[in-house]
C-alpha positions in Angstrom: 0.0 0.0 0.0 1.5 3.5 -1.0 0.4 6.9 -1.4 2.3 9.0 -4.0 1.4 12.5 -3.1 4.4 14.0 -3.2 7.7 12.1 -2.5 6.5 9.0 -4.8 5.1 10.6 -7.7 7.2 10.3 -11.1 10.2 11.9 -11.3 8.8 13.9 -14.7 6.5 15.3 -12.6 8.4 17.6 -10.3 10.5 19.7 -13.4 14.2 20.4 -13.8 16.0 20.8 -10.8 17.5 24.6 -10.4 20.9 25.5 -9.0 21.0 27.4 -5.9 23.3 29.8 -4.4 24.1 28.4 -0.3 21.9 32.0 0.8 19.1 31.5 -1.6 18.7 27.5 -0.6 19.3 28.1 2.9 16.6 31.1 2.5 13.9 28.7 0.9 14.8 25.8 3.7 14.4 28.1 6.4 11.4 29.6 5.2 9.7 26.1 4.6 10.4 25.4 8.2 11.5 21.5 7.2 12.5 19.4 9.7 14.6 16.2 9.8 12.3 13.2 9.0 14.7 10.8 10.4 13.9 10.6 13.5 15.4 13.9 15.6 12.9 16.6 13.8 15.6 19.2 13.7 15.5 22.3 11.6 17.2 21.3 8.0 18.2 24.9 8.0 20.0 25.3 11.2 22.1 21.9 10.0 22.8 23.2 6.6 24.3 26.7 8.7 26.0 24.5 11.2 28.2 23.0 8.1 28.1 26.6 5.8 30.3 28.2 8.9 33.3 26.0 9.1 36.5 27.1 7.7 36.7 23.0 5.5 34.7 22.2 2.5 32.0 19.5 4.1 31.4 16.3 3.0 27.5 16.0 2.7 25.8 12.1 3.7 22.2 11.3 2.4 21.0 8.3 5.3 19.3 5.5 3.9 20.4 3.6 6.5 16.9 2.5 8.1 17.6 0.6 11.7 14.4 0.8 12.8 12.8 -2.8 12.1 9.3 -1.3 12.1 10.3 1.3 9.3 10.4 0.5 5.4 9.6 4.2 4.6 13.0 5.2 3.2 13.5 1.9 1.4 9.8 2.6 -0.7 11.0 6.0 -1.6 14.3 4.9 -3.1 13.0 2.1 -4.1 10.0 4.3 -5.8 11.7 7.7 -6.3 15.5 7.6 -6.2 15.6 10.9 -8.6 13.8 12.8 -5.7 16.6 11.6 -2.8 19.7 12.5 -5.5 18.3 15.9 -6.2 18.1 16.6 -2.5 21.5 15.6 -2.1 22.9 17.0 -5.2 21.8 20.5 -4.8 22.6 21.3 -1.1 26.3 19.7 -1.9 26.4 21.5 -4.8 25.2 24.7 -3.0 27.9 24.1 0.2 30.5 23.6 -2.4 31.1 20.3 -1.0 34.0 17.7 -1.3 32.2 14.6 -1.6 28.7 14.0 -1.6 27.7 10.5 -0.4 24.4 8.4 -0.5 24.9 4.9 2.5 22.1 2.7 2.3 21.7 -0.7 3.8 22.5 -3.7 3.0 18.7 -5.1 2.5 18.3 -2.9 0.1 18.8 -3.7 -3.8 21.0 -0.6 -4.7 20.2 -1.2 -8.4 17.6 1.6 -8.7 19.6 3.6 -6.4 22.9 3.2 -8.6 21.4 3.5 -11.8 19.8 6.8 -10.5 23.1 8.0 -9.9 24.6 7.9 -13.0 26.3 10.7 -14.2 26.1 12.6 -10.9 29.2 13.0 -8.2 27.7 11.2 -5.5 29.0 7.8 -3.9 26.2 5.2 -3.7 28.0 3.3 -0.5 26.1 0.1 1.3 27.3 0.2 4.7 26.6 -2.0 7.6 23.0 -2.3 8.8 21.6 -2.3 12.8 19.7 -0.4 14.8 22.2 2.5 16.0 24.0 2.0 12.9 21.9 4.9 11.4 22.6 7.5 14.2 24.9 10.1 12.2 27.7 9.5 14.1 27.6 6.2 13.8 27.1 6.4 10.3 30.2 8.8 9.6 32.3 6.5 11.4 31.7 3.9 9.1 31.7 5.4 6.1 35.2 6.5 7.4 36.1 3.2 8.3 35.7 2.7 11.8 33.3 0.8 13.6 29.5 1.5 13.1 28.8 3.1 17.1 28.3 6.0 18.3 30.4 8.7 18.9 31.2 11.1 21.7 28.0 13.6 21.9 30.3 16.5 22.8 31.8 16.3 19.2 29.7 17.2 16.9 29.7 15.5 12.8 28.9 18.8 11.5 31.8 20.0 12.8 34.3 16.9 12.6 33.1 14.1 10.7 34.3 12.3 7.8 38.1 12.8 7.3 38.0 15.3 9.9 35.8 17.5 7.4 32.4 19.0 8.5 29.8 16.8 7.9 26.2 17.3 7.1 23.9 14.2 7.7 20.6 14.0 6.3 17.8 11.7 6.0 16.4 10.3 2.4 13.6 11.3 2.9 14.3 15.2 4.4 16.7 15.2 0.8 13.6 14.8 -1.2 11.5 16.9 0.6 14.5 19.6 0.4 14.4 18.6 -3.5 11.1 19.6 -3.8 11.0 22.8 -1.8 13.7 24.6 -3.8 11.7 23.6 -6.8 8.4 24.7 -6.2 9.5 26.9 -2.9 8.6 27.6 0.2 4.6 28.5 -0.1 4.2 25.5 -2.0 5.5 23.3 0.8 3.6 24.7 3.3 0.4 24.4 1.4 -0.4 21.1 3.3 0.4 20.4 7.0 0.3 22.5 10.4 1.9 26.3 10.8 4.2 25.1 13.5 5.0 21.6 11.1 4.5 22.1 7.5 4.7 19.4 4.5 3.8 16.1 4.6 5.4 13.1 6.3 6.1 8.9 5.2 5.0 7.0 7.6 4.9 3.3 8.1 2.0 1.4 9.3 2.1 -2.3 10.6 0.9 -4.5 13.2 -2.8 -5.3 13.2 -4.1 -4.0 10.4 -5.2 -5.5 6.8 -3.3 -3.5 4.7 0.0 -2.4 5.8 2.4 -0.4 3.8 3.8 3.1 3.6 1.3 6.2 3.3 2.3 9.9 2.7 -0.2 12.3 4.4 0.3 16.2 5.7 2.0 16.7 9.2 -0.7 17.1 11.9 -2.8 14.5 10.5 -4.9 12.3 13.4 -3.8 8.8 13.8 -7.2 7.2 12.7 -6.9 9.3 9.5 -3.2 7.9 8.6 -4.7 4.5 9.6 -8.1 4.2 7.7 -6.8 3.3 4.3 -4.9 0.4 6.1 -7.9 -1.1 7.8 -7.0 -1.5 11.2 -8.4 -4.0 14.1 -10.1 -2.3 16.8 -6.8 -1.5 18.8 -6.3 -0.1 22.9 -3.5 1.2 21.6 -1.1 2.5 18.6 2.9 2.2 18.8 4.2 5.6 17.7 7.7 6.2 16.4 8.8 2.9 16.6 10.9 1.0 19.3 12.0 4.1 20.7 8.6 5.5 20.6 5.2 5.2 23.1 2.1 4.3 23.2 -0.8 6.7 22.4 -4.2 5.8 23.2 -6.3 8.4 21.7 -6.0 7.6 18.0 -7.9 11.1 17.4 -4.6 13.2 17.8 -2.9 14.9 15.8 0.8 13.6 14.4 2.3 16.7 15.8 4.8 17.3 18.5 2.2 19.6 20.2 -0.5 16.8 20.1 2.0 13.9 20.8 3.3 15.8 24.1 0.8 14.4 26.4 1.7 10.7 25.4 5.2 11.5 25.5 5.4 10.4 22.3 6.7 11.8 19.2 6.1 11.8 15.2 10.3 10.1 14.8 10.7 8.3 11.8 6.9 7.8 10.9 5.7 4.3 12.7 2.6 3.6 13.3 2.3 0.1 15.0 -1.2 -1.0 15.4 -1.8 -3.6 18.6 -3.7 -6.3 17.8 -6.5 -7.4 20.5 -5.0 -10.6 21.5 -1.3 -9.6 21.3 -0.1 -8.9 25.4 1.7 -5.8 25.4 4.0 -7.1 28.2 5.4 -10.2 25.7 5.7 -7.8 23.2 7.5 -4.9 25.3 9.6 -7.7 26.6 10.8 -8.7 23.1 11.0 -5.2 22.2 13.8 -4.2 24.7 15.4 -7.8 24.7 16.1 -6.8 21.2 17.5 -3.3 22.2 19.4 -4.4 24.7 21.2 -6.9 21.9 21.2 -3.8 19.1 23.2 -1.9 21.7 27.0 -0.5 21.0 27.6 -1.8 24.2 30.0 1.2 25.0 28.9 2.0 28.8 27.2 0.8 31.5 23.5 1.2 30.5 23.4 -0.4 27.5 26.2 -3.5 28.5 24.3 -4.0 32.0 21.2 -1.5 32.3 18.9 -2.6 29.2 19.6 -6.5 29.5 18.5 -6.2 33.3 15.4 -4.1 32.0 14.7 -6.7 29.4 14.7 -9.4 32.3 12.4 -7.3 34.3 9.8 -7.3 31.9 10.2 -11.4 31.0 9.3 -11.9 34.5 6.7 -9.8 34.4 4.9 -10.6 30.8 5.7 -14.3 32.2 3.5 -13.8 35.4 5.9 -13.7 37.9 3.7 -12.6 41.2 6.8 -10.5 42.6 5.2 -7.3 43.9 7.8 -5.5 43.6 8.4 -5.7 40.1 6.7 -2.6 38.5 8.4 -0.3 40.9 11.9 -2.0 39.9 11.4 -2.1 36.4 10.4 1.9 37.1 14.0 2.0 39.0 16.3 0.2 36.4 14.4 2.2 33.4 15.2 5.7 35.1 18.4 4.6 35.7 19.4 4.5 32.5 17.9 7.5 31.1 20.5 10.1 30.5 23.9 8.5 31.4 24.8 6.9 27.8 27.4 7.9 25.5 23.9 8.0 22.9 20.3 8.2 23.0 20.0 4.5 23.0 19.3 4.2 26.3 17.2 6.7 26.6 14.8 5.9 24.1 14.7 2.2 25.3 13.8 3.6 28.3 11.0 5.9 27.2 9.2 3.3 25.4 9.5 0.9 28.9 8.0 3.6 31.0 5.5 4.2 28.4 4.4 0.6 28.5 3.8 0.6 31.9 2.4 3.8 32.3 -0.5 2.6 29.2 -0.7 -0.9 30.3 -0.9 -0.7 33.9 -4.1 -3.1 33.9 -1.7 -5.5 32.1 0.8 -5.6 34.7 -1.6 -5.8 37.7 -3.3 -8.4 36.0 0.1 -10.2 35.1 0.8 -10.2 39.0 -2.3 -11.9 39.6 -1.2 -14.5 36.9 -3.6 -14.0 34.2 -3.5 -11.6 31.3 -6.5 -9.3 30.0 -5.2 -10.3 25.7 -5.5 -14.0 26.8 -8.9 -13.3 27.6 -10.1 -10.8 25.3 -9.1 -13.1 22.5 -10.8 -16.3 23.7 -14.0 -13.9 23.7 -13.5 -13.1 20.2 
């Protein structure tokens, strides 16, 4: 299932691509207000100026490098639009004057498309190692510059020393087609669709239980039961959002804004929507969540090596029905433990989705200390 309005339309459709100055793109970014649409939400702008005032031409990294096992968004649009993600990435390195302009995508991904796309531009198509922190643009640059795929120190900034020591600007595919598409058609034309505060439109990915899952394209600020309808979802307590590093929002009538996610803790991220089925136990499937964190992790410090895999076997015990009062509270415990003393987000964002889980399913977990489990029963019903 796809929706083409913008990012997966034909490539004829868009027009030529123009040739912008660095102030005249950076004026068109900036007054589109586009954001990162990998994950962070940052202000494309302010990370275009962050590389434009260094002394070193930059090195500029389009990030097709999709960790997040819930995501295929990225992989649809190159797999549907390459053209789109090129132009994005060929016009702001063209614009920073820039010494190498290079496109990593994963290994699960047939770079044919992507390759033959490429032809006769200066870009590097690269397929790099895949995983989940893989994609976070530190560890990206340090791959592509032959180091081990982990995060780096947070105090050191890519866009200031990344590849070969060079500034380094790291953006998502699909913020580089979204960029593509704003410096043809500008600024007003962008914000045609979405909300004041977040214009355009978005990818997102929908799975889970629902009949048709698949990738849709629909403006920012969207409710959650709009993005789902064409997918045909069960009748769901709850809907993932943002992916493993995400929460759970319960009120599928809210807008896919920051503003409207606030309350759930929750944020758009990468665009995942992961539907709960009915007879699926969130505890079992928080459980497996975090045990495959905790693995993913670049097991550099202490919360990640010791923090998440202790988390992980909190939440086995409980989605098993261990009786052990204290468990909720200790699960609590070991997940604000870990919250802010990584060398990355990682743990952080584990975290977040743990505390979300209980905080959503706290009729779960009481029920799971009383050994018996609400799915269980409301899928014998049905």
């Amino acid at each position: 299932m796809t929706s083409a309005r913008r990012l997966l339309q034909d490539q004829d459709r868009h027009g030529p691509l123009p040739a912008l100055r660095l102030d005249a793109l950076l004026d068109a970014v900036s007054e589109s207000g586009l954001t990162g649409r990998g994950g962070g939400g940052f202000p494309t702008a302010t990370k275009v100026r962050a590389v434009a005032s260094r002394p070193r031409k930059p090195v500029v990294v389009g990030n097709g490098l999709e960790g997040e096992p819930l995501s295929s968004k990225d992989a649809v649009l190159l797999g549907h639009n390459p053209h789109l993600v090129l132009d994005g990435l060929d016009v702001v390195a063209r614009a920073l004057r820039a010494r190498r302009a290079v496109l990593a995508v994963g290994a699960d991904l047939d770079p044919g498309p992507v390759v033959e796309a490429a032809r006769g531009r200066r870009i590097e198509v690269v397929t790099v190692e895949g995983g989940f922190v893989a994609g976070q643009e530190s560890a990206l640059v340090n791959q592509l510059d032959g180091r081990p795929p982990v995060p780096s120190d947070p105090f050191t900034r890519v866009t200031e020393s990344g590849i070969g020591g060079r500034p380094t600007l790291v953006l998502n595919v699909e913020t580089l087609a979204h960029l593509a598409l704003v410096v043809r058609h500008g600024a007003e034309w962008f914000r045609q669709v979405g909300t004041r505060d977040e214009p355009g439109t978005s990818l997102f990915t929908i799975s889970g239980a629902v009949r048709r899952p698949g990738v849709v394209e629909v403006p920012r600020g969207t409710s959650i039961r709009e993005v789902l309808a064409p997918a045909e979802p069960d009748p769901s307590s709850a809907v993932l959002v943002g992916g493993y590093h995400g929460a759970w929002v319960t009120d599928l009538d809210v807008p896919l804004t920051a503003r409207g996610l606030k309350p759930f803790r929750a944020a758009v991220g990468a665009g995942v929507l992961h539907v709960l089925g009915a007879g699926v136990c969130p505890l079992v499937f928080a459980a497996e969540v975090v045990d495959y964190l905790a693995g993913e992790s670049a097991a550099q410090c202490g919360p990640c090596l010791n923090g998440l895999p202790h988390l992980a076997g909190l939440l086995h015990r409980l989605a098993s029905g261990d009786r052990d009062p204290a468990l909720p509270a200790e699960t609590s415990r070991m997940a604000r433990l870990v919250t802010g003393r990584g060398a990355c987000a990682h743990p952080d964002g584990s975290a977040r989705f743990v505390a979300s889980t209980l905080a959503v399913f706290a009729e779960h977990v009481g029920a799971h200390l009383q050994g018996w489990c609400p799915s269980e029963t409301r899928s014998a019903a049905s």
